[in-house]
C-alpha positions in Angstrom: 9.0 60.5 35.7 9.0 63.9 34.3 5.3 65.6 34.9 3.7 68.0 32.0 1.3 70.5 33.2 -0.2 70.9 30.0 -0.8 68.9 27.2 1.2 71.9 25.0 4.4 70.8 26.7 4.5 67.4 26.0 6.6 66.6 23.3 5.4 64.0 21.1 6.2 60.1 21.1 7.4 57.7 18.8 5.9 55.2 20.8 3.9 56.0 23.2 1.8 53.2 25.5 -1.6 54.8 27.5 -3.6 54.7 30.1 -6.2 57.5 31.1 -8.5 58.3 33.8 -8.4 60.9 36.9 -7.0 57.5 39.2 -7.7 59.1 42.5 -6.4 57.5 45.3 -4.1 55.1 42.9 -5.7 52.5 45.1 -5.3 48.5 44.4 -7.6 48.3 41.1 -5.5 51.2 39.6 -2.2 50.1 40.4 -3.6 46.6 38.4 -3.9 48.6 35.3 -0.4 51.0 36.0 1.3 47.9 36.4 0.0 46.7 32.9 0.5 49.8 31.6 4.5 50.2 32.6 5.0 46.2 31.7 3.7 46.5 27.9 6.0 50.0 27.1 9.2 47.6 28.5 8.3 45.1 26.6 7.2 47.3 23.2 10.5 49.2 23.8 7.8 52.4 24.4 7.4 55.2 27.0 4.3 54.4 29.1 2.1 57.9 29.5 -0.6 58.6 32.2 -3.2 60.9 30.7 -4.9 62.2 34.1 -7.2 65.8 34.6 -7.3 68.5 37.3 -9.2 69.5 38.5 -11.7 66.2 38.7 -14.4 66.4 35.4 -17.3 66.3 38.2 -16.0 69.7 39.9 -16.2 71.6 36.6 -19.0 69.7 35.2 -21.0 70.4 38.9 -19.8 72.9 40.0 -22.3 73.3 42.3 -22.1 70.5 44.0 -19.0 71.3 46.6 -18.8 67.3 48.6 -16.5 65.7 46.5 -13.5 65.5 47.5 -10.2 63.7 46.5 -8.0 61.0 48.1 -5.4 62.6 47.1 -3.9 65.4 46.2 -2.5 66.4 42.3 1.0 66.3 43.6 0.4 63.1 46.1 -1.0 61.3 43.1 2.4 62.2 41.1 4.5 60.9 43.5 2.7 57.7 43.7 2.9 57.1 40.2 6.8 57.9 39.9 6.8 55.0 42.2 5.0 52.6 40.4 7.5 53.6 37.1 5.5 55.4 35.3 7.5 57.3 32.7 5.1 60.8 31.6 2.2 61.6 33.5 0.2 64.8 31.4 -1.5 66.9 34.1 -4.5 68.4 31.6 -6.4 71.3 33.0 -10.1 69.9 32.8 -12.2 72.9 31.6 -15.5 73.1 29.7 -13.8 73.4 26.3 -12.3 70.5 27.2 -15.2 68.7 28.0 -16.8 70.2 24.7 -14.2 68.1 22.6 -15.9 66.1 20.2 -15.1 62.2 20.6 -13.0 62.6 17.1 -11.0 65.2 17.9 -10.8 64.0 21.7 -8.8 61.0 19.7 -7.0 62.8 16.6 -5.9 66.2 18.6 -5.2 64.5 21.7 -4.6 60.7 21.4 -2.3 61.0 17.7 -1.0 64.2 17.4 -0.4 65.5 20.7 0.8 62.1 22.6 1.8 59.7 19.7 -0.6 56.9 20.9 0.5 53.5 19.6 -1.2 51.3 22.7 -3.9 52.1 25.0 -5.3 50.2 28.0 -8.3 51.2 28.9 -11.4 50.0 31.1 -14.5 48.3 29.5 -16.4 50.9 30.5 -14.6 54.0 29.6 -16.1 57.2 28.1 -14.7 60.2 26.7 -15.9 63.6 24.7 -18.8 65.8 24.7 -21.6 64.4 26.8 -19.0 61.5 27.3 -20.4 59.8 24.0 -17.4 58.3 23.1 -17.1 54.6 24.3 -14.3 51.7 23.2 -15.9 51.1 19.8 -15.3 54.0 19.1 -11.8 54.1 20.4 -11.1 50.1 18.3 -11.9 51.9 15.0 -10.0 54.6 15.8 -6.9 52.7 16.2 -7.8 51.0 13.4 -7.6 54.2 11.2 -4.6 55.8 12.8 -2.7 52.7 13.8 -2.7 52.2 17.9 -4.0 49.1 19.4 -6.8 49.2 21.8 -6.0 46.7 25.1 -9.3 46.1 27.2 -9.1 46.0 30.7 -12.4 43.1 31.2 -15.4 44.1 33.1 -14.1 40.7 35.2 -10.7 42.2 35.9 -12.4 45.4 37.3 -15.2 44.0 39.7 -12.9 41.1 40.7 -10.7 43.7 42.7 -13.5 44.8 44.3 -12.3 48.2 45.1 -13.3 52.2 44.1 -12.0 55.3 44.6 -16.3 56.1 46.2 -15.9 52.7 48.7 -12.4 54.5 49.7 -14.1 58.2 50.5 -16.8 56.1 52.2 -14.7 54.3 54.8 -12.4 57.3 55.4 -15.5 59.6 55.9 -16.5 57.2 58.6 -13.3 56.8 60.0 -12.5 53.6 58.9 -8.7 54.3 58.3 -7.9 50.6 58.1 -10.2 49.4 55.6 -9.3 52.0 53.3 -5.6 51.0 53.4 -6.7 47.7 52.4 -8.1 49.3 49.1 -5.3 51.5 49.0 -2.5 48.9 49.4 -0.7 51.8 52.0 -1.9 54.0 54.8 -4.2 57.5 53.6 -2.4 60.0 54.9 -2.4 64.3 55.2 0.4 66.5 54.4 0.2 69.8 55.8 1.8 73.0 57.6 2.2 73.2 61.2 0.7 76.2 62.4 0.2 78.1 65.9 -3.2 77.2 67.5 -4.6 78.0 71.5 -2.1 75.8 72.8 -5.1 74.1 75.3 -3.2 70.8 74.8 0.4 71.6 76.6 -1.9 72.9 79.8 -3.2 69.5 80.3 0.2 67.5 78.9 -0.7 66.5 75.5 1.1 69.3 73.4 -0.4 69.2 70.1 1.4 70.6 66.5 -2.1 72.1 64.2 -2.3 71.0 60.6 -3.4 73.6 57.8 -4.4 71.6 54.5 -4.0 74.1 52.1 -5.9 71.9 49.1 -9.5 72.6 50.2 -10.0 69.9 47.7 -8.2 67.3 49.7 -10.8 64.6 51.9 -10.5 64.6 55.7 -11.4 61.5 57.7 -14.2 61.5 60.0 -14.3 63.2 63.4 -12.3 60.9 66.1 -8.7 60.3 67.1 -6.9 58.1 65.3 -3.4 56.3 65.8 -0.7 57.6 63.5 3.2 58.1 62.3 4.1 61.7 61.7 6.9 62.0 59.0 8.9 65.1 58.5 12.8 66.4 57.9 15.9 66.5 60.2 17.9 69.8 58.6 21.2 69.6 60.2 22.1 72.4 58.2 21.6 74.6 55.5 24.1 72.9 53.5 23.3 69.3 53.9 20.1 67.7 52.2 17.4 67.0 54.5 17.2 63.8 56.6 13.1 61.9 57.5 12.4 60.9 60.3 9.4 59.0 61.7 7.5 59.6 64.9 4.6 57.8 66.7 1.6 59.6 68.0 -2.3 60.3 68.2 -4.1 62.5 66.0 -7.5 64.4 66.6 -9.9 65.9 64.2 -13.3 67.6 65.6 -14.5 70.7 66.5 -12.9 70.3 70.1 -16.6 70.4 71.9 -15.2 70.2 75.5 -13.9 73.5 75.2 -17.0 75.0 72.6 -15.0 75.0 69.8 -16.5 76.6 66.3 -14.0 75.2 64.0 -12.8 71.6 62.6 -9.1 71.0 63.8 -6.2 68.4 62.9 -3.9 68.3 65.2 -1.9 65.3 66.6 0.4 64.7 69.7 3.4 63.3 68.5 5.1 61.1 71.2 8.6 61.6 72.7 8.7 65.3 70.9 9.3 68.1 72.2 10.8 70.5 69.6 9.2 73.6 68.2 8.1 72.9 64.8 6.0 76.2 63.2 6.1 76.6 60.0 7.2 73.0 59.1 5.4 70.7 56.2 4.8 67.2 58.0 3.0 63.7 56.6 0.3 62.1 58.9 -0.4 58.1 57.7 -3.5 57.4 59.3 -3.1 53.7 61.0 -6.5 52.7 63.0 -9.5 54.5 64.1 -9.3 54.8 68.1 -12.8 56.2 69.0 -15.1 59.0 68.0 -14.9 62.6 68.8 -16.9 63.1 72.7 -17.6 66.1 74.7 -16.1 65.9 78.1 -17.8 67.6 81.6 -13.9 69.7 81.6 -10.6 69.5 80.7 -9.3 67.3 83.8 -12.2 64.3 82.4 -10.8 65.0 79.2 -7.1 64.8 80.2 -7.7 61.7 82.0 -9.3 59.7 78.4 -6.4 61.3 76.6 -4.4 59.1 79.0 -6.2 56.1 77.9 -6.1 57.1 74.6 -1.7 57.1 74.0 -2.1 54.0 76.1 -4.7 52.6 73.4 -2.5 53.9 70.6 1.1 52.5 72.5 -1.1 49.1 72.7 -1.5 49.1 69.1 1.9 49.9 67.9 3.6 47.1 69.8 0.9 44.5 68.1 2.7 45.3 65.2 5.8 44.5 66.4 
């Protein structure tokens, strides 16, 4: 999939089949319409091209309003959609000039010259331009003028999924790690930096490696521990390409109120690990909510339901199995 940061790099298409929307999350409903998407460039002997925005319309639109947060990250949502075989995905800068775009020139500057539209899928309810005042109609008769074809995704199609990118913030706001992978159709998960914390954890036996999310953007599950697999690379040397490996372990995410703490942590104890790992990119995929985030009388009560807690998450690992 090659990935254009700006609509001024793409190269236009002789046949070019589109989709368009910010997809966050790629969850079940979107992969639906991907799928679609990738099936009718095959069989049209086209090139099927995301159209996607960053950052999401609502942060530039209200700016003031700081609580949204994605599902995913820009570059987690690109590597999902390589996966599902999508050939360009257009990375477009959302701005208010861009929002400003008449529906008209949304479709000629964009749509024809730019991406070489000659099929679009798009929802029933899509809108698009200033004020969002462009609608399908508008899109039909388009295409009609310029020569694409308009493919409607059916209001029926939509609802019968069931499933939104808002029920998905919802249940991972409250924790609900498992329902949202049901949406999803895989496991929400972090990436982020290991980085050096008060090292509490190793005093009472539960060493834990402290996650920095550098996208401020990016959504963090409620407060609680969770069970979780922790992916990241075995370098064997400089010279050979890095090997993944996955671990088992418990994660944590709180303000740590047994010892007073002031600030929101991730952190997770990663079973059967014992290696120093600062400075290191690693992927939590968030498996099952374990119980919510409790202050303890000291750290001996708290060692002791940490205890139950890898026993918990060992319990659920082997149901798997």
């Amino acid at each position: 999939m090659k990935i254009y940061n700006h609509l001024s790099d793409f190269s236009k298409l002789n046949n070019a089949v589109v989709t368009i929307g910010t997809f966050d999350g790629v969850h079940y409903g979107h992969q639906k319409i991907i799928r679609k998407l990738v099936e009718k460039a095959k069989n049209s002997h086209g090139e099927s091209v995301i159209l996607t925005f960053f950052p999401h319309p609502r942060m530039i639109i209200d700016p003031e309003n700081q609580d949204l947060k994605m599902i995913n990250t820009i570059n987690e949502k690109a590597k999902i959609l390589e996966g599902l075989g999508v050939d360009h995905l257009i990375i477009t800068p959302f701005t208010r000039d861009f929002s400003n775009l008449s529906p008209q020139d949304y479709i000629k500057n964009i749509l024809v010259d730019t991406i070489g539209t000659k099929h679009i899928i798009i929802g029933y309810d899509h809108r698009f331009g200033k004020d969002r005042s462009g609608n399908l109609t508008d899109l039909k008769s388009a295409g009609q003028h310029y020569g694409f074809d308009v493919e409607e995704i059916a209001e029926q199609d939509i609802h019968d999924v069931a499933v939104s990118s808002t029920k998905i913030r919802h249940s991972l706001l409250e924790g609900n790690v498992s329902l949202a992978a049901d949406y999803l159709g895989y496991a929400f998960s972090i990436f982020g930096r290991v980085i050096k914390g008060d090292k509490i954890g190793r005093t009472i036996g539960f060493p834990t490696a402290n996650i920095f999310v550098e996208e401020t953007y990016k959504l963090i599950p409620g407060d609680g521990i969770y069970a979780v697999t922790v992916e990241m690379s075995q370098l064997e040397d400089k010279d050979s390409l890095p090997e993944y490996k996955t671990y088992k372990g418990m994660a944590y995410i709180g303000q740590r109120p047994t010892i007073n703490g002031m600030t929101r942590n991730i952190e997770v104890n990663i079973f059967d690990f014992n290696q120093e790992i600062y400075g290191q990119d690693i992927k939590m995929n968030f498996l099952k909510f374990l119980r919510h985030d409790v202050k303890f009388t000291g750290l001996e009560a708290l060692k002791i339901q940490l205890q139950q807690d890898k026993e918990d998450t060992l319990t659920y690992f082997k149901s798997l199995s």
